[in-house]
N, C-alpha and C positions, 0 to 999 in steps of 0.2 A: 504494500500500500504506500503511495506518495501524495504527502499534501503538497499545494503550491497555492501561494498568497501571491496576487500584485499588488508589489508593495507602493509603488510608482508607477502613473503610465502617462505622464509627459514626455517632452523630448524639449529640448533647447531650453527654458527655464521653466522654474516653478509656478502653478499659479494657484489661486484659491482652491484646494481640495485638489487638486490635482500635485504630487508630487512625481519627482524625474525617476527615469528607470532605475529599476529594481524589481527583482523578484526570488522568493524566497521558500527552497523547498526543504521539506524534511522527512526524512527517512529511517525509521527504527529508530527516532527516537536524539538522529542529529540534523544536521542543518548542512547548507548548502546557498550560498547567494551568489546570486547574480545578477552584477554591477550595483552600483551602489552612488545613485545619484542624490540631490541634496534631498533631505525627507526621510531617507532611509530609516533611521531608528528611530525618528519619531515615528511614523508607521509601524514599524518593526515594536514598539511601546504600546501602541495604538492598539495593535492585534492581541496583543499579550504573552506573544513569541518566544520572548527572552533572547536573550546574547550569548550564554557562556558557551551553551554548544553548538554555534558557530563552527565548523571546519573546513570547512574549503570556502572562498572566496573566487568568484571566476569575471573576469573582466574582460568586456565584450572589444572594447578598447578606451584610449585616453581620453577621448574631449570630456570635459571639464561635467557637463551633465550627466554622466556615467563612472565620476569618480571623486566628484568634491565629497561627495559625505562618506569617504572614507576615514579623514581623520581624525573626526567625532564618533563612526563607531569605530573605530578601534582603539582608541580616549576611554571609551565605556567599555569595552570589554576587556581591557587592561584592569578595570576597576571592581571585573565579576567575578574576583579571583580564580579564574582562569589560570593555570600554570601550561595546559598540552598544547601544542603547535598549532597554528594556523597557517594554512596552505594559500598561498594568493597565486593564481593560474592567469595570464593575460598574453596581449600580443609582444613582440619585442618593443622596447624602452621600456616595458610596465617596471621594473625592476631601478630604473633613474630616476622616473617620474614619483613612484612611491616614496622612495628616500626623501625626494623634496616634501610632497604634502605631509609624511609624519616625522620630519625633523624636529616639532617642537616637542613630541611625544621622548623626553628624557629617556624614560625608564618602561621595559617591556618586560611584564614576567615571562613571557611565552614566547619562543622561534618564533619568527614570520618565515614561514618556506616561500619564496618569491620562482616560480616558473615562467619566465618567459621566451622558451625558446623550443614548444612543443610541438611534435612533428606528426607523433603518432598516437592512439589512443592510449589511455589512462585506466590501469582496473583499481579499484575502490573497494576496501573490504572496511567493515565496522571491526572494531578493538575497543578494549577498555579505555584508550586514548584519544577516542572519536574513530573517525572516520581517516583511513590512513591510504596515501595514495602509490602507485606503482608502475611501471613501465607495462603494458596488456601482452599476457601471452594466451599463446590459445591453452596450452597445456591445464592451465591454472581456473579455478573456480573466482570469482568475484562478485561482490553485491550492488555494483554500479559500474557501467560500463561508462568513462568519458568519452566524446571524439570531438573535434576539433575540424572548423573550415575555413581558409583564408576569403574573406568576405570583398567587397569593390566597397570602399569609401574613402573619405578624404583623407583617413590615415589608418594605418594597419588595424586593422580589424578579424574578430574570430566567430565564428556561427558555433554553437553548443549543441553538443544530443549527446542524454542521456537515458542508457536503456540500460534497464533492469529485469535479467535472465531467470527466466522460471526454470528451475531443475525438473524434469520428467518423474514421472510417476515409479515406485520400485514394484518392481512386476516379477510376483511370484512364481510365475509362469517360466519365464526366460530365466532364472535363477535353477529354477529346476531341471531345464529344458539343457542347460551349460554346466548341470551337474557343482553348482557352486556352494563352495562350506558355508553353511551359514554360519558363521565363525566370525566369517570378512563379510558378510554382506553390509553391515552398517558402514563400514571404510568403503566399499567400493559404492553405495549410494552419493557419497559426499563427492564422489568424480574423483578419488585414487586408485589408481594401477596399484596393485597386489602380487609380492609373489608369497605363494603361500604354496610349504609342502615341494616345492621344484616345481610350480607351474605359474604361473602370470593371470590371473585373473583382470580385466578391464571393466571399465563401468556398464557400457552397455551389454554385458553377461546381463547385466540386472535391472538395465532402467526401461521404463515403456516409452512411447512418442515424444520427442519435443513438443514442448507447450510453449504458447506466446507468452513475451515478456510486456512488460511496459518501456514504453518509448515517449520523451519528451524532447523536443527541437526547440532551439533560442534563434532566433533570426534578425539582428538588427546592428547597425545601421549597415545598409548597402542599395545598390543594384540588385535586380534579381540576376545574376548570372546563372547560367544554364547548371553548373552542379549544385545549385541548393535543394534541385527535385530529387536527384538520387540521394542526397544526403538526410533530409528532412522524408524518404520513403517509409510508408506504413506508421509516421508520429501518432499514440495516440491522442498527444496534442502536440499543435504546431504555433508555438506563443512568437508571433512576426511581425515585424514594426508596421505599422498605418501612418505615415506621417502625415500623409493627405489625404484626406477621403475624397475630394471631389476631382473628377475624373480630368476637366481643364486644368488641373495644376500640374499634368505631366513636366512639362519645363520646370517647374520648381524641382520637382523630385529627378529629374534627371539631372540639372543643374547641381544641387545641394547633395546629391547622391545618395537620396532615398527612396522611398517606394509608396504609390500610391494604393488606396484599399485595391480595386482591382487588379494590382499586379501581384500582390502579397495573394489576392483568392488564384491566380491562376500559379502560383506554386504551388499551393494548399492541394490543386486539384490536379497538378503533374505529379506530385508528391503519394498520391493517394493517401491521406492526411485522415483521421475520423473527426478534427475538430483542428479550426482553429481560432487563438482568442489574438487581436487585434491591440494592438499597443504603442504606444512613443509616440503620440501624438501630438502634432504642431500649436506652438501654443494658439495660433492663428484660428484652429478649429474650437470652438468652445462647447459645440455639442455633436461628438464623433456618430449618434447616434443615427446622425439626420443622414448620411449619406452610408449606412449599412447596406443597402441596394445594390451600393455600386458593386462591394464584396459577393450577395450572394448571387445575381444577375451571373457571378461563375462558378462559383462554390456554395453548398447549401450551410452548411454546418458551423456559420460563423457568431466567435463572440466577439460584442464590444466592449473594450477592457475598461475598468476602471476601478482605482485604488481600493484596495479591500479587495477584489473580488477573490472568492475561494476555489478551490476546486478539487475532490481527491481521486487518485485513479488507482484502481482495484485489480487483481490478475482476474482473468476471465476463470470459472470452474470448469 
């Protein structure tokens, strides 16, 4: 099960009730943000979310809307007594640019792990430490899968999806069927090779079908360029910047290198997407609602975002 709050769903400045991107998930119990524009912990206050377990931070990229409320929460979660790591994930410079905004912050009880130079995807396993991250092999089991897209905007930018692998069913049958000790069947359920006795036993001796996982896609700011369908494929949600909703603003958003709702709905729909929720919008637009049409006119399944909104996604039975 994955909750996900938008904490934030402006873009370029703050305005009444509306605060800058942010969005914030959590998972057995830890946390996960991404980017952290001004507003963030007050929202993140607002919900009743809390701070300390906080562990990964992932940053879509620099401009200033996507990263000033960094050094206020991370001022408060210095003060949550916090002592485990915090992981900050971003495009390159994130790592120059961070040093500047928390240089006033004297005193850290906790590592700041700083990644900014991420190529490939990321496995995620929970520990008594939080949430601790890893280079992805296939060989290995994990409770969050990262990946990573080089996005079109005016400065190095990253697209996020995160999926979460359902383990297959242990199936009596095929355990039987491969003559296996039940001795090792709990070890070979968890996804370990076995040698037991001089012989090698593997997982699927014992496991039934693949089963769907959950899939969540970050999309902003960019261009739609042609791989964000493969990459945002089968999201069961596809959370994608609206900077414009109304369809004559093309020249802005190709100018400014953003995306207007009907170009974010025909990813949704090359993507084959089950939802997506609409976000970052221009302070210009004051009521994103009014031009929803434009979205579903190519995609059915669309929401329009707005601070607070909740949402949890469940494995299918």
């Amino acid at each position: 099960m994955l909750d996900i709050v938008l904490l934030g769903s402006g873009g370029s400045m703050p305005m009444p009730g509306r605060f800058l991107s942010s969005v914030l998930m959590s998972y057995k119990g830890r946390k996960i943000l991404i980017d952290c524009g001004e507003g963030t912990q007050v929202a993140i206050k607002k919900m009743n979310a809390g701070f300390k377990n906080i562990d990964i931070i992932c940053l879509t990229h620099l401009h200033g809307d996507h990263v000033f409320g960094l050094p206020g929460l991370i001022s408060t979660i210095r003060n949550s007594e916090r002592t485990d790591k915090i992981t900050i994930i971003g495009p390159e410079g994130t790592g120059e640019i961070l040093r500047a905004l928390l240089s006033p912050i004297t005193y850290m009880p906790f590592q700041l792990e700083i990644i900014d130079n991420i190529h490939q995807s990321i496995g995620i396993t929970k520990s008594l430490q939080g949430l601790q991250i890893e280079e992805f092999t296939q060989s290995k089991s994990y409770d969050l899968i990262l990946s990573v897209l080089a996005l079109q905007h005016s400065s190095p930018c990253l697209g996020y999806s995160f999926y979460i692998p359902r383990k297959p069913k242990f199936s009596v049958e095929k355990a039987e069927f491969y003559n296996v000790p039940k001795e090792i069947w709990s070890l070979l359920q968890k996804g370990e090779t076995v040698l037991y006795e001089n012989k090698i036993y593997e997982p699927y001796m014992v496991l039934g079908e693949n089963r769907r996982g959950i899939k969540v896609s970050f999309i902003t700011d960019t261009r739609p360029i042609e791989a964000i369908g493969d990459f945002i494929e089968d999201s069961d949600l596809f959370i994608c910047e609206g900077t414009y909703g109304d369809d004559r603003d093309i020249e802005k958003a190709e100018r400014n290198m953003h995306m207007t709702f009907k170009e974010a709905a025909m990813l949704a729909q090359k993507g084959n997407v089950r939802q997506m929720l609409l976000t970052h919008f221009s302070p210009s637009m004051d009521r994103p609602e009014k031009y929803r049409q434009n979205a579903e006119n190519i995609f059915g399944n669309v929401i329009i975002g707005y601070d607070g909104y909740m949402k949890t996604l469940s494995f299918e039975d």
